[in-house]
N, C-alpha and C positions, 0 to 999 in steps of 0.2 A: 195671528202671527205674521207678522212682514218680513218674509226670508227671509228667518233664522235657521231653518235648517241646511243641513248640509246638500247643494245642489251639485253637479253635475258639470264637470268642464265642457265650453261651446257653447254658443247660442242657439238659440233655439230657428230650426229652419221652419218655421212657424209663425216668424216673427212679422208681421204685418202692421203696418200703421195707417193702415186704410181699415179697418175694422172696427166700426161704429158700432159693432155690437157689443162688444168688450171696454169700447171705449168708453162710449157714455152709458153702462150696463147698470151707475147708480142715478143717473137723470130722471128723474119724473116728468113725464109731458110737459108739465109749466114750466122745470126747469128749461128744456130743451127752447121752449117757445120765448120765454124769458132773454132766451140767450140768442136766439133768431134776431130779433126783434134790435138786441144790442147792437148786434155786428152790422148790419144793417143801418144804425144811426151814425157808429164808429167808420164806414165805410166813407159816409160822407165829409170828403174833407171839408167841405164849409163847416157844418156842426163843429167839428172836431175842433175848427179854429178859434168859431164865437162860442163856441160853448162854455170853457174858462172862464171866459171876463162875464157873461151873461151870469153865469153861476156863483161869482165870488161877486158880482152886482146884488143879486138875492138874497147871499148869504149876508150882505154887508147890512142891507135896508128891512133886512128880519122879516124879507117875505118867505112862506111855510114850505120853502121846497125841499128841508133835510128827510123830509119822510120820503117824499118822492126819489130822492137819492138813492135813499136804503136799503128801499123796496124795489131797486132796478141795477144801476153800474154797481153801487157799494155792494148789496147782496151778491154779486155774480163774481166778483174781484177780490172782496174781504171776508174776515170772520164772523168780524164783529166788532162792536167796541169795546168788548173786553175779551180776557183768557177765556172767561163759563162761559160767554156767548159762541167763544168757537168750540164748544163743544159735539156740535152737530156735524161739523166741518169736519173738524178729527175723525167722527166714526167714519163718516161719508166715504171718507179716502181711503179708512182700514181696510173697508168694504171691499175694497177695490188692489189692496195690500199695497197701497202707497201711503209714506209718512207726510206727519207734518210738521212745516219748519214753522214756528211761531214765530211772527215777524211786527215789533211794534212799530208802527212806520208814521210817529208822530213827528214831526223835522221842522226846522227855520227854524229853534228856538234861538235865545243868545244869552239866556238869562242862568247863573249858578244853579238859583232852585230847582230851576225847570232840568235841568244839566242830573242833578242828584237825584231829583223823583225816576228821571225817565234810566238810570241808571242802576234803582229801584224795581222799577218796572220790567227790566230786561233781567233781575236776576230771576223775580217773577215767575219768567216765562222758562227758566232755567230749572227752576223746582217745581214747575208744575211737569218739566220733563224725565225729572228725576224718575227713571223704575219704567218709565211708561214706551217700550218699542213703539207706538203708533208716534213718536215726536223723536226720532232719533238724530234731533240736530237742532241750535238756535242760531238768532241772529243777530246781530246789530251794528248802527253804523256811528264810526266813532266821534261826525260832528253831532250824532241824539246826547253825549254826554261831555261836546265839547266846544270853545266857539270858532267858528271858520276864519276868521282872520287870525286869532291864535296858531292856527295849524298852519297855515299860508306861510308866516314869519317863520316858523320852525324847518318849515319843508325849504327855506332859503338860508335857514343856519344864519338869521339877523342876530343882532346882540338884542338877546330879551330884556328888558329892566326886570326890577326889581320885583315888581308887582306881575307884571307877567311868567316871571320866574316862578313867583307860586303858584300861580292860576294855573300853570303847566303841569306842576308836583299834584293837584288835584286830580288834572286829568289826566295822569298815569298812576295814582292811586285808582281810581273808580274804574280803572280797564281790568286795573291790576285785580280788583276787588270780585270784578264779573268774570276774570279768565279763573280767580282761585277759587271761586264758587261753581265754575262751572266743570274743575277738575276736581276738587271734593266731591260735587256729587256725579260725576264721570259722566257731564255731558257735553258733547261737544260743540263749540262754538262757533261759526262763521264770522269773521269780519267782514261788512262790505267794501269794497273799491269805491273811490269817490274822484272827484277834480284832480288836473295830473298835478296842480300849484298847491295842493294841500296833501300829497298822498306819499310823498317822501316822510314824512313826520310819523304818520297814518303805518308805513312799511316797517319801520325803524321800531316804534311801539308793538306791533304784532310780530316782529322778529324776538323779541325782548319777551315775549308771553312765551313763544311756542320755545326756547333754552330753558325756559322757567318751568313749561308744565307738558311740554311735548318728548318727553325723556323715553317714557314705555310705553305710550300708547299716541294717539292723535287726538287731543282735544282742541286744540285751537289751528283755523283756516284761516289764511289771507287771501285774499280774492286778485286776480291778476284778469284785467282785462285786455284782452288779445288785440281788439283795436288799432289800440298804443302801438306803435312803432317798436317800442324798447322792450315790453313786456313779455314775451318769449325769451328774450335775455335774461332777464331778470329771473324770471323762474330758472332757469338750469343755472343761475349763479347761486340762489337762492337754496337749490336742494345739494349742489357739491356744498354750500354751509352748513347745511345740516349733518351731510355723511363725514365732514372733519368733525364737527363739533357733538354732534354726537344726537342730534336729535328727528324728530320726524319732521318731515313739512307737512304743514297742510295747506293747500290749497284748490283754490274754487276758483274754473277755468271759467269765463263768460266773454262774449265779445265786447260789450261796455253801454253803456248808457247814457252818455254826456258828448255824444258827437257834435253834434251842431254849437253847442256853448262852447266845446273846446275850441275848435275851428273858429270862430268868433271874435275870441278872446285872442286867438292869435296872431290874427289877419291886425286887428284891432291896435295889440300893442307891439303888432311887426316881428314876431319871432317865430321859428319854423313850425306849423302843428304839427305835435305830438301823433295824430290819428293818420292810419294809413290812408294812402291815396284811393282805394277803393273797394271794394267789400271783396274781391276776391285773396289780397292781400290778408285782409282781417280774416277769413277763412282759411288759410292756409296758415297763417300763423298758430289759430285755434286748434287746428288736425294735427299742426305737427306738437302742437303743445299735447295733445292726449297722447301723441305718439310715443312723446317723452316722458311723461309720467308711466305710462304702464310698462316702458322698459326699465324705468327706477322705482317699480311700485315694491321694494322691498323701503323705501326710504321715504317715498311718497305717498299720502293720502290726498284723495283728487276730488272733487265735486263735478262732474260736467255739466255747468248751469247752462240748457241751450234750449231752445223751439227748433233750432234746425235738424231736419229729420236725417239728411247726409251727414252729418258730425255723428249725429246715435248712433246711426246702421256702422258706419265707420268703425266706432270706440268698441260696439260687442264684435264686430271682425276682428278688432286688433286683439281683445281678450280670449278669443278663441284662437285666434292665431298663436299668442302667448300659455296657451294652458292656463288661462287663470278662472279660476271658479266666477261661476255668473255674479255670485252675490259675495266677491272677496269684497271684508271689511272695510278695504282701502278705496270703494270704488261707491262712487254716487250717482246719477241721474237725477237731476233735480229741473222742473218747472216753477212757472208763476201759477197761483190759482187763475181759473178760470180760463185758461190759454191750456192750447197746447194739449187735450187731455187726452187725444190718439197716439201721443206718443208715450205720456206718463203710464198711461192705464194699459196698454200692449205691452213696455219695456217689464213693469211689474208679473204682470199675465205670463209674461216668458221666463222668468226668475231672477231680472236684477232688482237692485235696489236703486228703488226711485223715492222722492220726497217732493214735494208742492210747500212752497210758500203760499205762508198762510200770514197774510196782514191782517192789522186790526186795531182801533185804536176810535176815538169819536169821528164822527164823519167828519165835521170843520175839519180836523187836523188832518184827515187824511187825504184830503180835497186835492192836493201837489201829487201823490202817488196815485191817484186815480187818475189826472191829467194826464201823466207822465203814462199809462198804458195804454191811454184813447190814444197819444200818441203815435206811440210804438207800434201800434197795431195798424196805423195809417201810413207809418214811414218803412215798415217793415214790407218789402217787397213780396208780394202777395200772401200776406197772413191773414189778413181780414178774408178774403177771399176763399184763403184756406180752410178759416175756421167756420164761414157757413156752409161750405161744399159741403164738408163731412156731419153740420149740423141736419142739413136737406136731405142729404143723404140716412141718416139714420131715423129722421119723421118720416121718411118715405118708406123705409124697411118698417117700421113699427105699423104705419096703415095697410101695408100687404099682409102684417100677420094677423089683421086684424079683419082680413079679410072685405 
């Protein structure tokens, strides 16, 4: 059971996220050594630079490095390459009473078929979650079932032709198709946030789901990343529409993904970037965004996708300050796999409700979402760091018990 029972208003004064014991309490040795080993190569920003081009060199000239992949970043990052392959992953986290979010995170297509399979694919991961509390959420992102220049011209409000006019009617059929499937079988859905040039269209279509199937319950989340400049706006304009019109919001706080591309792109084509001036802004935006949802959490269901451990501690302050039950419905804690599990596996430990993305998909395809967390985990001001402290830290509690 993943906190379904009836818990206890307040957080637990208990709550530590220094506690390697609880945290990594489902790790086997190799995992933990496995993951040593990672952080450690992920530390080094040289690797982290050539490692990309070296690896998609390999991949390109069919030399045999997809095993070595699988067997190291993919295993500690993903599920697998398919739903049955993460089935291990699923108990893994039960174990630990955290969900998980099935995440198919195959991307850069441009092709209709590939558009309809992967659209296929996600409802998939929707009926395999059907009944099953250890997957209490899915996900998916709306360029896996549509093409990114499409959405660019829509988020400008260009005049479509003819041909793009339908190509658009498709993909708000196949959203429509994944949000009605995932309301029939009452499972709730996340949309990702994506580029600020495509995510007007991307907003527009997920407002248009959650009128349609967000009426008595929350099934459908749109993701607001706090970053943005605008995106605190947006949510509190976003949930007063819901309390006229009558429905729940849902969404998924995060601070964002696409800094440096935005920035880029802006400098580039001389227009003001969208992303705050500096991470303390983006952090303040994010606190007062939980702020505001759990004082409208009679209207609001909220996700708080974070690794920072001051936003946690923050959000069950604010919930115990509010009398709100640890594991009200309306409230998520959610990580990436393999990051971050001091905070997933303590916040559960204590009685909220947490969930782990769980990617997965063949290794070629997932090769961009692997990148994108060697990353993060180097740009991320002392994560990598973070996450061996507490790895060293608990090899070294296990050889004392071992005497």
């Amino acid at each position: 059971m993943l906190n379904s029972s009836v818990t206890p208003v307040g957080h637990s004064n208990n709550l530590s996220f220094n506690n390697t014991e609880i945290a990594f309490k489902n790790k086997s040795g190799e995992d933990l050594n496995r993951a040593y080993w990672l952080f450690k190569i992920i530390s080094s920003n040289f690797l982290t630079k050539v490692g990309p081009p070296l690896t998609n060199f390999a991949l390109s000239a069919r030399l045999p490095i997809v095993s070595i992949i699988k067997k190291t970043i993919f295993k500690h990052f993903c599920g697998g390459e398919t739903i049955s392959e993460c089935e291990s992953t699923i108990n893994q986290l039960a174990e630990g009473c955290v969900g998980t979010i099935l995440d198919y995170s195959v991307e850069g297509e441009e092709d209709e078929a590939v558009f309809s399979e992967t659209a296929e694919e996600i409802i998939r991961t929707i009926k395999r979650a059907k009944g099953d509390e250890r997957i209490p959420l899915t996900v998916f992102k709306i360029t896996g079932v549509a093409r990114f220049n499409l959405l660019a011209r829509v988020s400008t409000s260009a005049d479509l032709s003819v041909a793009e006019q339908a190509e658009f009617f498709k993909v708000k059929a196949r959203v429509n198709h994944i949000c009605k499937t995932a309301f029939d079988l009452d499972v709730p859905v996340m949309i990702d946030a994506e580029e600020s040039w495509i995510q007007n269209a991307i907003d527009d279509l997920v407002l248009d789901m959650m009128r349609l199937y967000n009426r008595e319950k929350v099934i459908v989340y749109n993701t607001y990343q706090l970053y943005r400049k605008d995106k605190l706006a947006s949510l509190k304009a976003d949930t007063y529409l819901a309390e006229t019109d009558g429905f729940i919001l849902g969404a998924k706080l995060v601070r964002g993904a696409y800094m440096e591309k935005e920035r880029a792109r802006a400098e580039k084509l001389g227009y003001d970037s969208p992303i705050q001036d500096d991470k303390e802004s983006s952090d303040s935006d994010f606190n007062e965004a939980l702020r505001f949802c759990v004082e409208h959490i009679k209207h609001v269901a909220f996700v708080a996708g974070t690794h920072n451990e001051d936003s946690c501690l923050l959000l069950t302050q604010l919930l115990n300050k509010a009398a709100i039950a640890l594991n009200h419905p309306h409230v998520y804690f959610a990580q990436l796999l393999g990051m971050s599990d001091n905070l997933s596996f303590n916040l559960s430990h204590a009685g909220y409700r947490v969930a782990k993305y769980v990617p997965y998909g063949p290794v070629k395809a997932v090769m961009p979402y692997l990148f994108r967390r060697a990353e993060e985990n180097t740009s991320i001001a002392g994560q990598t760091g973070r996450e061996l402290s507490l790895i060293i830290k608990e090899r070294k509690r296990r050889r004392q018990l071992k005497g």
